[in-house]
N, C-alpha and C positions, 0 to 999 in steps of 0.2 A: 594616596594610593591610586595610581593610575596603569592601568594595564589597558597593552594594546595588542592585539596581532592581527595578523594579515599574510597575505602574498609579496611576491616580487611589486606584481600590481598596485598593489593599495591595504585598504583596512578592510578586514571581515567581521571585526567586533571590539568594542572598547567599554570598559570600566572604569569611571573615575569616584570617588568618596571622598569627600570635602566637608570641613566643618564653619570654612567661609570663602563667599563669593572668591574667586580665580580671573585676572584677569586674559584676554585674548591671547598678549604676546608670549606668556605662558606658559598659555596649551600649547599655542604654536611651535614654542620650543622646545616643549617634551614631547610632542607627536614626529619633530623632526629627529630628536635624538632616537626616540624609538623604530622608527625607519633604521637610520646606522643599523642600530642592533638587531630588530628582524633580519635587516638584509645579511648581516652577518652570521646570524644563525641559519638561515638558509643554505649559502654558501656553504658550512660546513657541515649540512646536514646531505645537501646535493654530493658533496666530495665524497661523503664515507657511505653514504647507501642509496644516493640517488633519490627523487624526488616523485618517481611515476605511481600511483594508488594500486591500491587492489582490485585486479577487477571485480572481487565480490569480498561483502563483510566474513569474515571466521562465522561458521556456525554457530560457535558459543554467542557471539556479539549481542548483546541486548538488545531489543526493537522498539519501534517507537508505529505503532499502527494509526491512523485519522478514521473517524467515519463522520460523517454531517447525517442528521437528521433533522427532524421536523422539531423546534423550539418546545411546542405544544403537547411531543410522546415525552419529555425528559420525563417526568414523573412515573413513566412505565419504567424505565430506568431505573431512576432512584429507590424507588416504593416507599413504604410509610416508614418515616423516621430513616430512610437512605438503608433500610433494611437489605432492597436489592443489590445496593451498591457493595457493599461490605461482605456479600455473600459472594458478588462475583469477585470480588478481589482477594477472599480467601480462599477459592475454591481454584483459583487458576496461578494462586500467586504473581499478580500482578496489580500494579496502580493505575485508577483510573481520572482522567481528570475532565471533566464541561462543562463547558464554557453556556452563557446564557441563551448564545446566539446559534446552538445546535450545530456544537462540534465534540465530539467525542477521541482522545487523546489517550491511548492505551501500551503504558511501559511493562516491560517483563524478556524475559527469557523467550526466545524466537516460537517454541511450540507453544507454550503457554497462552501466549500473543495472539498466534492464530486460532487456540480454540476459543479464546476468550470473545474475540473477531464475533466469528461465528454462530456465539448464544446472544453478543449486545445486536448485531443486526436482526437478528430475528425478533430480538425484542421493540426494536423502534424504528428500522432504516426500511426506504422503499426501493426497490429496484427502480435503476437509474438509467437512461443510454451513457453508452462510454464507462462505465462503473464493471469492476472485475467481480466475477463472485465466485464460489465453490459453490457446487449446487451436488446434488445424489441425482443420477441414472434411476426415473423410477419406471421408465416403459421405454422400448426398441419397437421401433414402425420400421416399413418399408421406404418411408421419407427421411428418418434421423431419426433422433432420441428426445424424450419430454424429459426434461430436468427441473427439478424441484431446487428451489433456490433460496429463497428465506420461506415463513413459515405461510403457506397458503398460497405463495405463487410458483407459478410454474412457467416455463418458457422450452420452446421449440431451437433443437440443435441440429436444424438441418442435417439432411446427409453431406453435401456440397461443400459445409463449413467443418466439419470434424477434424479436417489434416492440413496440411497444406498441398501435399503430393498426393492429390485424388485424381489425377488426371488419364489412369487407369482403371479402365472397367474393371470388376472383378468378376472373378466367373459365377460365382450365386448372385449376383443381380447385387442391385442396393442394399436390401438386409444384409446379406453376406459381408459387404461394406462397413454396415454398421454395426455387426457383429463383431466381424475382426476386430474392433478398434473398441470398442465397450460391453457391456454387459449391468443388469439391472446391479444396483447398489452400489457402484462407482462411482467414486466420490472426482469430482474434475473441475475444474478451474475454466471459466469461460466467458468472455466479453459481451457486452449486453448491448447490438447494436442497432435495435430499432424496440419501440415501444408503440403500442397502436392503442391510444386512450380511449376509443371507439370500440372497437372491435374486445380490447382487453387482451390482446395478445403481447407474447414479448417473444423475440427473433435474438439468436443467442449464435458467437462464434467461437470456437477455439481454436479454428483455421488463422483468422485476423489475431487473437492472441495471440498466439507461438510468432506468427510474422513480426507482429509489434518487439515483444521482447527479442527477436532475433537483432532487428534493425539497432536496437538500442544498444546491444551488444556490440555491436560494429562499430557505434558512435563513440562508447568508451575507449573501445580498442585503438580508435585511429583519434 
């Protein structure tokens, strides 16, 4: 039993099941026959519907989320007798899997996915630079917004970083600014671009995010 696929390019994954040693010339000659036939299944899958992706998965599509934490919180994680584990995954309907080395692996249903996200970082993950998070609006300053982001920290969303088209004053000043665009208890999605381990502070963009995922957007498209 040997299953192979791939591209035009090459191989993307292969299975073989053996119940005794295989010599080389072998393999080699069933990796070539199965080239043929990839390439041919290709060909006629290009003919009849063409070969270009989606730019985005269907909404229903299952998810597959990663978070890394610290080796040493999994036990907050797990709890006694994996008690946490087992609650988080009947409560959000989803499978959780980690790894020893403090990665966390979370299948399910797209919204499920994401609340589930949500309650395992707060249980063990620390804000990171470069790391994306949802955080709550919990105060509006005349400088930007304090966002609350896993349980106990909090980070500064600039007025400057909010949009990307801020290059217009507005006429109530910067609150005005950051009024328009939020209000306490709004939940937002924001890039975490500087960490000050001294000071304790953390510098937060959602300007830099919407740019990021715009750019990536283009990358698929072209």
């Amino acid at each position: 039993d040997f299953k192979v696929c791939g591209t035009y390019n090459g191989i993307t994954a292969m299975q073989l099941d053996v119940k005794r040693p295989l010599s080389l010339d072998v393999i080699i000659d069933a990796l070539d026959i199965a080239k043929e036939g990839r390439r041919c299944i290709l060909n006629e899958m290009e003919r009849l519907n063409g070969l270009s992706h989606r730019p985005s998965m269907k909404s229903s599509a299952p998810r597959v989320e990663v978070i890394k934490f610290d080796p040493n919180r999994k036990r907050d994680l797990v709890g006694p007798g994996g008690a946490v584990l087992r609650q988080l995954e009947e409560r959000f309907d989803i499978n959780i899997d980690l790894s020893q080395e403090g990665t966390c692996l979370i299948f399910g249903p797209p919204k499920s996915v994401k609340k589930a996200k949500s309650v395992i970082m707060d249980l063990v993950a620390d804000v990171e630079e470069g790391g994306v998070y949802e955080g709550t609006v919990i105060e509006l300053k005349d400088f930007g917004a304090i966002i609350e982001l896993l349980r106990n920290k909090e980070g500064l969303l600039h007025v400057s970083e909010i949009c990307p088209d801020n290059s217009q004053k507005h006429p109530e000043g910067n609150m005005g600014m950051v009024r328009e665009h939020l209000k306490v208890g709004d939940k937002i999605e924001v890039l975490c671009t500087q960490i000050d381990r001294v000071e304790g502070s953390i510098k937060l963009s959602r300007k830099k995010l919407l740019e990021l995922r715009e750019k990536n957007q283009y990358y698929h498209k072209h």
